[in-house]
SEKOLPA-730270 format. One record per residue: residue number from 0; residue in three letters; x, y, z of N, C-alpha, C, CB in turn. Coordinates in steps of 0.05 Angstrom, whole numbers, m for minus. Glycine has a CB too. Example, Ala and Ser with C-alpha at 12.3 -4.5 7.8 and 13.67 -1.06 7.14 Angstrom:
NODE   seq   type   n_east   n_north     n_up   ca_east   ca_north    ca_up   c_east   c_north     c_up   cb_east   cb_north    cb_up
NODE     0    Ala      264      m114      156       246        m90      156      264       m66      156       226        m89      181
NODE     1    Ser      257       m45      142       273        m21      143      258         1      157       282        m12      114
***
This chain:
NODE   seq   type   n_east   n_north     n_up   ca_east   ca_north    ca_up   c_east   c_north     c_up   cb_east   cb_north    cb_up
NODE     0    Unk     1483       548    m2053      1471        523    m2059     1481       500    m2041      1476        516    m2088
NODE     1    Unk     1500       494    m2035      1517        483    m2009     1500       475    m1988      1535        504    m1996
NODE     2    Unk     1492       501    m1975      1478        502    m1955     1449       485    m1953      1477        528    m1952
NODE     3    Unk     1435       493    m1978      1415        491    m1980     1417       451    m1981      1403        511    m2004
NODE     4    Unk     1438       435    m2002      1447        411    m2004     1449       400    m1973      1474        410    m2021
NODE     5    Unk     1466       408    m1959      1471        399    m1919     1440       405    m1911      1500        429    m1893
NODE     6    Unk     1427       423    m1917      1403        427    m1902     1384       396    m1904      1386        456    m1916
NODE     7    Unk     1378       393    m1926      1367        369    m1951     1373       350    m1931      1384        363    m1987
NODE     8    Unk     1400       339    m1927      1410        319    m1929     1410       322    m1890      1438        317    m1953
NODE     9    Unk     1410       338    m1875      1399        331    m1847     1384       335    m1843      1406        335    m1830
NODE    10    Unk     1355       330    m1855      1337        324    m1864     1326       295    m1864      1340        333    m1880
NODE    11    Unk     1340       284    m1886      1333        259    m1898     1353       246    m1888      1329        257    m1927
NODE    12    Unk     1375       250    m1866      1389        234    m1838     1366       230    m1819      1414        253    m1821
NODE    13    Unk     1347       262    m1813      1327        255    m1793     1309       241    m1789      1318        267    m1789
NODE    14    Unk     1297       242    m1819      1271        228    m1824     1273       190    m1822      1262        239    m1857
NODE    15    Unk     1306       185    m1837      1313        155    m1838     1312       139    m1813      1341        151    m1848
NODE    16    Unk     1323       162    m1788      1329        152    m1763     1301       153    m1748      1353        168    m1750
NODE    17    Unk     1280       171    m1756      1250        176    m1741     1241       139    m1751      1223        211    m1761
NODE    18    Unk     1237       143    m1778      1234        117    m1796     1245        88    m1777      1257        122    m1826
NODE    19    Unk     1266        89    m1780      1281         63    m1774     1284        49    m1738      1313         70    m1787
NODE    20    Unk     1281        82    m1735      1269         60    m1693     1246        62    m1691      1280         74    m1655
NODE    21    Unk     1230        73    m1705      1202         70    m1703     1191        41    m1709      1189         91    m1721
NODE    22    Unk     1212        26    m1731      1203          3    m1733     1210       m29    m1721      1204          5    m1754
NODE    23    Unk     1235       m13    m1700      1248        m34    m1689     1220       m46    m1664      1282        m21    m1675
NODE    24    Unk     1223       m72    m1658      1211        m83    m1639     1219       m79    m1609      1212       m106    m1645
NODE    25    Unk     1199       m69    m1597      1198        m69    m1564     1211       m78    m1552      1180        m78    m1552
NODE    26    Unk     1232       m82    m1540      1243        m98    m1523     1243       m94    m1499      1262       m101    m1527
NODE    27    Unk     1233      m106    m1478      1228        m90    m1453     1257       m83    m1439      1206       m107    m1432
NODE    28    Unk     1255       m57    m1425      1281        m52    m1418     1288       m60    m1386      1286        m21    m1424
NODE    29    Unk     1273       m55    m1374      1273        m71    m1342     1247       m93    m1343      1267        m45    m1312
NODE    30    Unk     1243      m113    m1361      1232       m136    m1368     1237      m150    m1335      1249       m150    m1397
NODE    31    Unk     1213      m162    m1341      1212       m185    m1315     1230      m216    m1334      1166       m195    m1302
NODE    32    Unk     1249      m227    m1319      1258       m252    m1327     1240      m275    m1339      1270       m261    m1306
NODE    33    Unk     1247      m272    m1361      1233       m297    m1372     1238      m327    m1371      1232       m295    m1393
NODE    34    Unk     1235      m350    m1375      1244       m367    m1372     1261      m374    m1403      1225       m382    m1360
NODE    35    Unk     1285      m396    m1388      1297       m398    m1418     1283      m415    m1438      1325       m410    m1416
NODE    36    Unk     1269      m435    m1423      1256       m454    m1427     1223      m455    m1445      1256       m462    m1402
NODE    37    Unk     1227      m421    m1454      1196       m421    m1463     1187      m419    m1484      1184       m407    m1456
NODE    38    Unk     1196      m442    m1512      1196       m449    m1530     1172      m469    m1536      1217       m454    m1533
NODE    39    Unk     1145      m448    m1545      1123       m465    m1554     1104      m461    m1525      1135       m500    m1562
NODE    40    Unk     1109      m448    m1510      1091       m436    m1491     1090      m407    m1476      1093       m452    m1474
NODE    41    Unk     1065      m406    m1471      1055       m370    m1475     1062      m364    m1450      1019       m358    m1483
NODE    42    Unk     1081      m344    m1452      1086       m331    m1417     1087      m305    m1418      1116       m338    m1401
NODE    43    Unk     1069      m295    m1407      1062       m267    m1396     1067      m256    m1374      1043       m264    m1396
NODE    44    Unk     1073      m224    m1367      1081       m214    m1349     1062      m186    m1347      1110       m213    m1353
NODE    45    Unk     1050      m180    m1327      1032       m159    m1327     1058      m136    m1322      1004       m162    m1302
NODE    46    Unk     1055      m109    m1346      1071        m87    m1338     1063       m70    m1315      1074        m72    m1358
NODE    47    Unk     1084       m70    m1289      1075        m57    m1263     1073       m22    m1259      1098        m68    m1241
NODE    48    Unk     1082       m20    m1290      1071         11    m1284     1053        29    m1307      1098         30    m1278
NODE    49    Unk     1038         4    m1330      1015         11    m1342      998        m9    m1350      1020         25    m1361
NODE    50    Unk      977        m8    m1344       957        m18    m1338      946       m42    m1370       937         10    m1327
NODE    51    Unk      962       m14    m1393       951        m27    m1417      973       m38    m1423       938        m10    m1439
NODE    52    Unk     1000       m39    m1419      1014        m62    m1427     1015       m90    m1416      1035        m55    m1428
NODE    53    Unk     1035      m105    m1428      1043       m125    m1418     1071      m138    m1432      1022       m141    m1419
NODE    54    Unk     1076      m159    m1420      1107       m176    m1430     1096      m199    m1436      1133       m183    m1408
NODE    55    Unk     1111      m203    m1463      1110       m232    m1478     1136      m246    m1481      1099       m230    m1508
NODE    56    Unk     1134      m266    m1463      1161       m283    m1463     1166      m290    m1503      1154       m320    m1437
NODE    57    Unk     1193      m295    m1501      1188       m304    m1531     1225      m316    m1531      1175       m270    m1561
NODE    58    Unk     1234      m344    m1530      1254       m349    m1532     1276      m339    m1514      1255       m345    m1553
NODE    59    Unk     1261      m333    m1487      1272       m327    m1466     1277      m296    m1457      1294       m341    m1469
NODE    60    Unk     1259      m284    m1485      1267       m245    m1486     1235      m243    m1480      1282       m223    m1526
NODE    61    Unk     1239      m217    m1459      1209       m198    m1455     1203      m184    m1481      1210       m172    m1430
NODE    62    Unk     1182      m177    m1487      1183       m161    m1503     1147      m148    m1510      1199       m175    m1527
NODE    63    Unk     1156      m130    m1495      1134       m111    m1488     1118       m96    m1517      1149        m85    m1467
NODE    64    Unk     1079      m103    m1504      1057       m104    m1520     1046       m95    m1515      1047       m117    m1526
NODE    65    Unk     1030       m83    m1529      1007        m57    m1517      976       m81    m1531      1013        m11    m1541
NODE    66    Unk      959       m62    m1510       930        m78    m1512      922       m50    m1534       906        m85    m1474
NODE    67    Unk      906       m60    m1548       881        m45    m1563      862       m20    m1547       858        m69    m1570
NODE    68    Unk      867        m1    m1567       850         26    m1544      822        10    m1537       839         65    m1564
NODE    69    Unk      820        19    m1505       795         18    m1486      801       m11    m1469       764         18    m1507
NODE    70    Unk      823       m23    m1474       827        m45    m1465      857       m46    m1443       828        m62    m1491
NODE    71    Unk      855       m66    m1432       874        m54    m1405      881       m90    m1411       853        m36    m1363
NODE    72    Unk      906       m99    m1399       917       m120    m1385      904      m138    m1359       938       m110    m1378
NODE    73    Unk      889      m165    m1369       883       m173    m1349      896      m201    m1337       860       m171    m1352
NODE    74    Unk      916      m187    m1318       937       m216    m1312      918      m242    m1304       961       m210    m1282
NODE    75    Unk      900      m242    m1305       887       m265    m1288      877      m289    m1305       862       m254    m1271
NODE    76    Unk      865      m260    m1336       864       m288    m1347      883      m286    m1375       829       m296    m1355
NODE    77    Unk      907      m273    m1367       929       m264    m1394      918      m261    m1422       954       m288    m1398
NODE    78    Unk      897      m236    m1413       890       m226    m1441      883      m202    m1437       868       m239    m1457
NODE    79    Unk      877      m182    m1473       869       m145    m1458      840      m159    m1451       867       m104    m1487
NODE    80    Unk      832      m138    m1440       798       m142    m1430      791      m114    m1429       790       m158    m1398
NODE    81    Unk      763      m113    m1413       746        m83    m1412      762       m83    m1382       701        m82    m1412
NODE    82    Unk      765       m52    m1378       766        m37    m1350      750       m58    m1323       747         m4    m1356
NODE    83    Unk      729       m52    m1333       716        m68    m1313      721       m97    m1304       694        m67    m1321
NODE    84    Unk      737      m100    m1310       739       m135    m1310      765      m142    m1300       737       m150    m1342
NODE    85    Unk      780      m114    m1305       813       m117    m1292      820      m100    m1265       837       m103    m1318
NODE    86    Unk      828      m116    m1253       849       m101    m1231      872       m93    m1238       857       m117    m1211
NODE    87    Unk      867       m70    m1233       902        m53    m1227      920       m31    m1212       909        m43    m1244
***
């Protein structure tokens, strides 16, 4: 019965930890610099190696956002858009 109790229980260690970074927020990890200064204004960063993300300044932290399926990042006019409409 022992066994079967340790089995259970690294288990429901696994599931807490799948759970609990699944819900943490994005932080971009090689983020483009944000400004410190960007409190109450929208600063965006197109991500250089997918097409459907991007970076949202927020209190001086990147913090990387995905566009809506079928929709891609369009730095030009800092919003998702259709394929067709974006360069990348």
């Amino acid at each position: 019965m022992t066994m079967k109790k340790f089995e259970l229980f690294v288990f429901v260690l696994a599931a807490f930890l799948v759970v609990s970074t699944s819900a943490l927020p994005r932080v971009a990890r090689s983020a483009p610099q944000c400004p410190a200064n960007d409190v109450g204004t929208a600063v965006f960063f197109p991500d250089p190696t997918n097409c459907k993300n991007y970076y949202m300044c927020s209190w001086g932290v990147a913090h990387l956002k995905s566009c809506p399926d079928g929709l891609y990042w369009n730095k030009a006019l800092n919003v998702c858009d259709f394929a067709s409409n974006v360069i990348c």
